[in-house]
Residue, then its C-alpha position, 0 to 999 in steps of 0.5 A: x330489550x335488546x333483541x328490540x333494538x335489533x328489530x328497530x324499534x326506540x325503547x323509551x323507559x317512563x318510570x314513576x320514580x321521582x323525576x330528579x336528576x339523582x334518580x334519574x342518574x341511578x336509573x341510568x347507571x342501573x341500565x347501563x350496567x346491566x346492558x339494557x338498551x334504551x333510546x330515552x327515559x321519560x320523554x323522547x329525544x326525536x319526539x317534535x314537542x314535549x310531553x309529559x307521557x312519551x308518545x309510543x306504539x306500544x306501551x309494555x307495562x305490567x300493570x296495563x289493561x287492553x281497553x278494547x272500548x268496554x268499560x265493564x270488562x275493565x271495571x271487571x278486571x280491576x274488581x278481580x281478586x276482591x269477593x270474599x266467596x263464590x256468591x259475592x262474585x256470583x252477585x258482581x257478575x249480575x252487576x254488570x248487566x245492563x239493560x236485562x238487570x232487571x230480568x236478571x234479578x227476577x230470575x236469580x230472585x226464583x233461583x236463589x229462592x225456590x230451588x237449590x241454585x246456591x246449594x246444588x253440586x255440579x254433578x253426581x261424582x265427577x267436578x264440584x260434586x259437592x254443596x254449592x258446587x253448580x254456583x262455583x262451576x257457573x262462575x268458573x265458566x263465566x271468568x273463564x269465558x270473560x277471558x276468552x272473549x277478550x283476547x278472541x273476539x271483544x265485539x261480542x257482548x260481555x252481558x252475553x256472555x255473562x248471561x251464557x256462562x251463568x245460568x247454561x246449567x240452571x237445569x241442574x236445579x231441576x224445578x221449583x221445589x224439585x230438585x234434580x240433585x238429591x243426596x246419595x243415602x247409599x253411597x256405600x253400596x257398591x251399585x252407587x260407584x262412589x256417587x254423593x248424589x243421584x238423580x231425583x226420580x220425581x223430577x220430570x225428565x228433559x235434558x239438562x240443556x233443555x231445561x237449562x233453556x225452559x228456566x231461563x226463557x221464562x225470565x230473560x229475553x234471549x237472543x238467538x245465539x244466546x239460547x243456541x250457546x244455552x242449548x248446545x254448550x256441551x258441544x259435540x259430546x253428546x248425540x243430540x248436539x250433532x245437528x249444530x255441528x258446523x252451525x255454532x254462533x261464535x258465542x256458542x263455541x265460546x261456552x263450550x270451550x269455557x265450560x270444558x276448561x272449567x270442568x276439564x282443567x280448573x275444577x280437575x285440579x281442584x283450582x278455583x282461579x283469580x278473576x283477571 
């Protein structure tokens, strides 16, 4: 506070304590004896009218949303720390769709009810390889591109995001009726490497991304960037990604990060994030 002071800037304190002279008198010893400086409390003294919000620059406050113009990323953050399990948040997040809500349903409706999408791991022996544990990834990487978009670049669209984020993995259902996931009966042998899953032989190859792409085609009408973001949110680690280097839409590098932090950080550790 003080070093705002020296910077020039009037530090008005707005509390919510009552607006009573007793109150505001303690309010006033407290910051007094603490040498921490302020210019008015509850109004400003330079302001030419009154006003029972102080007008201000900036407002510091640790209970303040940044409204950049999108309601649904409010309504996301206020919602935040309420789902009781992954597939209610999963369920929330579909919520937020706009005009595709409807081929969203369509396609969770295939998911949910002719493949594993609700049951699957999200890998062999490395993140989440554990039941349910694409669904969990799917929505770790949809918070955390949320969150990314919002502080890096808003103006793209949330439904956008969600849609990417959800649904990149989808290819790790397999098809329907086929999962590419099956449980590893021989995962002591020495030739499993700790594997609790291996890869189904009867489900017909196409790389993940791919298929990821092929599944959710068939349900949603997809923007361009938003079938690149599908298609190469394994960024640069992998030799078929190399002809987008350079190329990527800002949403494709925003899955790539999110999905890297995802797995690489929070399911590293074996966290599972607050929604904010």
């Amino acid at each position: 506070m003080r070093r705002l002071k020296e910077l020039g800037h009037r530090v008005i304190i707005h509390t919510a304590r009552p607006n009573s002279s007793e109150h505001l008198g303690r309010l006033v010893a407290y910051l007094e004896e603490h040498g921490i400086a302020f210019d008015g409390i509850n109004s400003d003294p330079e302001s030419p009218w009154l006003c029972d919000k102080p007008l201000a620059d900036l407002y510091i406050d640790d209970r303040a949303l940044h409204f950049f113009g999108d309601w649904k990323d409010i309504l996301w953050q206020i919602a935040g720390g309420e789902w009781t399990s992954v597939v209610d948040e999963y369920r929330a997040l579909l919520g937020l769709l706009g005009d595709r809500a409807e081929q969203g349903r369509a396609l969770d409706g295939f998911l949910s009810k002719e493949t594993n999408w609700l049951t699957a791991p999200a890998s062999t022996r490395f993140h989440l390889a554990e039941e349910g544990g694409l669904l969990h990834h799917s929505v770790n990487v949809a918070r955390t591109m949320i969150r990314l978009r919002r502080e890096l670049m808003p103006s793209i669209s949330i439904e956008s995001c969600i849609i990417v984020a959800l649904f990149h993995d989808t290819g790790k259902v397999g098809y329907g009726g086929i999962p590419y996931y099956i449980k590893n009966t021989e995962r002591r042998l020495a030739s499993s490497r700790g594997k609790k899953y291996i890869i189904n032989p009867r489900c017909l190859h196409i790389d993940l991304p791919t298929r990821s792409l092929f599944i959710v085609s068939k349900y949603m009408d997809l923007t361009p960037e938003e079938a690149q973001a599908i298609r190469y949110h394994d960024g640069q680690y992998i030799d078929e990604n190399r002809s987008v280097a350079h190329r990527e839409a800002p949403l494709t590098r925003l899955l790539q990060y999110a999905d890297n932090w995802s797995g690489g950080v929070i399911e590293a550790r074996g966290a599972f994030e607050p929604t904010v």
